[in-house]
N, C-alpha and C positions, 0 to 999 in steps of 0.2 A: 366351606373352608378353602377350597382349590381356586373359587373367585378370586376370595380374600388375599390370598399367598399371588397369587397371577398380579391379580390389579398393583399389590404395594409393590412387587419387583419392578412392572413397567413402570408407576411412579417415578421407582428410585432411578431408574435408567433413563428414565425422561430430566428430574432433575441436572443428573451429571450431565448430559449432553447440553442442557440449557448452560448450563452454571459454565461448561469449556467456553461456548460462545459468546457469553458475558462476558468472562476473563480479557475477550482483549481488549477492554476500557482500559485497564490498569496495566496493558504493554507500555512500554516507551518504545518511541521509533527514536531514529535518526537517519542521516546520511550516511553513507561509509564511503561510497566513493563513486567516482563514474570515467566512463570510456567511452572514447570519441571513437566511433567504430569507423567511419566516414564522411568525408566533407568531401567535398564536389562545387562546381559552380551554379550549381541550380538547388541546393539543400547539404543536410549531416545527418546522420543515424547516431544515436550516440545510445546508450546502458547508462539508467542510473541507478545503483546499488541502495533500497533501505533498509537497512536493521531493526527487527521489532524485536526486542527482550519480553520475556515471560517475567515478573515477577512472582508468581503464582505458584502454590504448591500442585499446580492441577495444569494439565494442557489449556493451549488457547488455540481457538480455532478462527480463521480468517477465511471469508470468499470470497471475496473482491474489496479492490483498491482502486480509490477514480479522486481526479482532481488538477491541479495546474500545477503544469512546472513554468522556473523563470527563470532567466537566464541574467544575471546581472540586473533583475526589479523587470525585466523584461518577460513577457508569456511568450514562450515559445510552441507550450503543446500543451493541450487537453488531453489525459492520460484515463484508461481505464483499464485493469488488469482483472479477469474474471479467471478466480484459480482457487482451489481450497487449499491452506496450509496449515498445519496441524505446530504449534509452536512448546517445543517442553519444558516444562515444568522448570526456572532457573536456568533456561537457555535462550538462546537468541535463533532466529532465523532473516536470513539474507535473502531480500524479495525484489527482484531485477524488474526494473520498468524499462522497457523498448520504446525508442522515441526515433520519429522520423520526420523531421522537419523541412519544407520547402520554402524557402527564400522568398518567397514570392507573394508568401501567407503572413509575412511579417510586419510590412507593413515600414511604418518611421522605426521601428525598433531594429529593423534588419542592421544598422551601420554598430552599431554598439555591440552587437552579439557575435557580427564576424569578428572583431576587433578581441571580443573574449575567445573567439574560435583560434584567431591566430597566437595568443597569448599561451595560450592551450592553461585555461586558467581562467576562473569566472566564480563567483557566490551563487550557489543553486538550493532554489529555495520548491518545495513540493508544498502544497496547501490542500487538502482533500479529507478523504470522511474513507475509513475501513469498514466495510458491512459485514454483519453478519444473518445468517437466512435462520429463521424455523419455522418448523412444520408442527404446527401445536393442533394435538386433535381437538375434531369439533371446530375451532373458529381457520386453520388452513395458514396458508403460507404466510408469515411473519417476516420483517426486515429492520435492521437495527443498523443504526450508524452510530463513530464512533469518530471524536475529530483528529489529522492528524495535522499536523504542521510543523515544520522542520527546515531548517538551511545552514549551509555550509560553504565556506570555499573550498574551491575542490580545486587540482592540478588534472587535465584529464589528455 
């Protein structure tokens, strides 16, 4: 009987944990905002702010973020944030990407991006896939993705 009672708890506790990690299919992201942290003659650092909403009666859990920023239709940076965020239930949470860019990695794109840099002002668009990790006993480490895409003009 104490098998019995042991195995259906872990079950249930297995489930919830799956069921959090699924939940972030049915986040919305967005853009909210970004910051030009620093421009320079050789590169910019800049923060760009996304928003994931929980619609969910149950947490969402996120462990990494990876994918292409653009900068006016322009790739400025290959981005990957390895972080766990726990998202509640009818709330949102604000997920900072650190980007550091060098001028020089730009290529023909470089003349139009300054031009947004000086404008301080540009359409920024993120294209990428949010994963989530499980540990499913017996078959081991799992990985899920989940797509995001999202842009905005932003003042920054």
């Amino acid at each position: 009987m104490k098998r019995i009672l042991i195995s259906f708890l872990l079950f249930s506790v297995s489930c919830s944990l799956i069921q959090k990690r699924i939940n972030i299919a049915n986040c919305k992201f967005s853009l909210k905002s970004a910051s030009l942290k620093n421009i320079s003659l050789t590169g910019f650092t800049m923060t760009v702010f996304l928003n994931a909403y929980n619609p969910n009666d149950i947490e969402a859990v996120l462990d990494r973020l990876s994918g292409d920023l653009k900068l006016d239709g322009f790739k400025i940076a290959t981005v990957s944030n390895s972080y766990k965020r726990v998202i509640k239930p009818k709330s949102s949470a604000t997920l900072p990407v650190d980007i550091s860019v060098s001028f020089s990695t730009l290529g023909k794109a470089i003349q139009p991006i300054k031009n947004a840099l000086q404008r301080r002002r540009g359409n920024i668009s993120f294209s990428g896939k949010a994963y989530v990790d499980f540990n499913i006993p017996v078959i081991g480490k799992k990985t899920f993705s989940y797509p995001v895409n999202v842009s905005k003009t932003l003042t920054f």
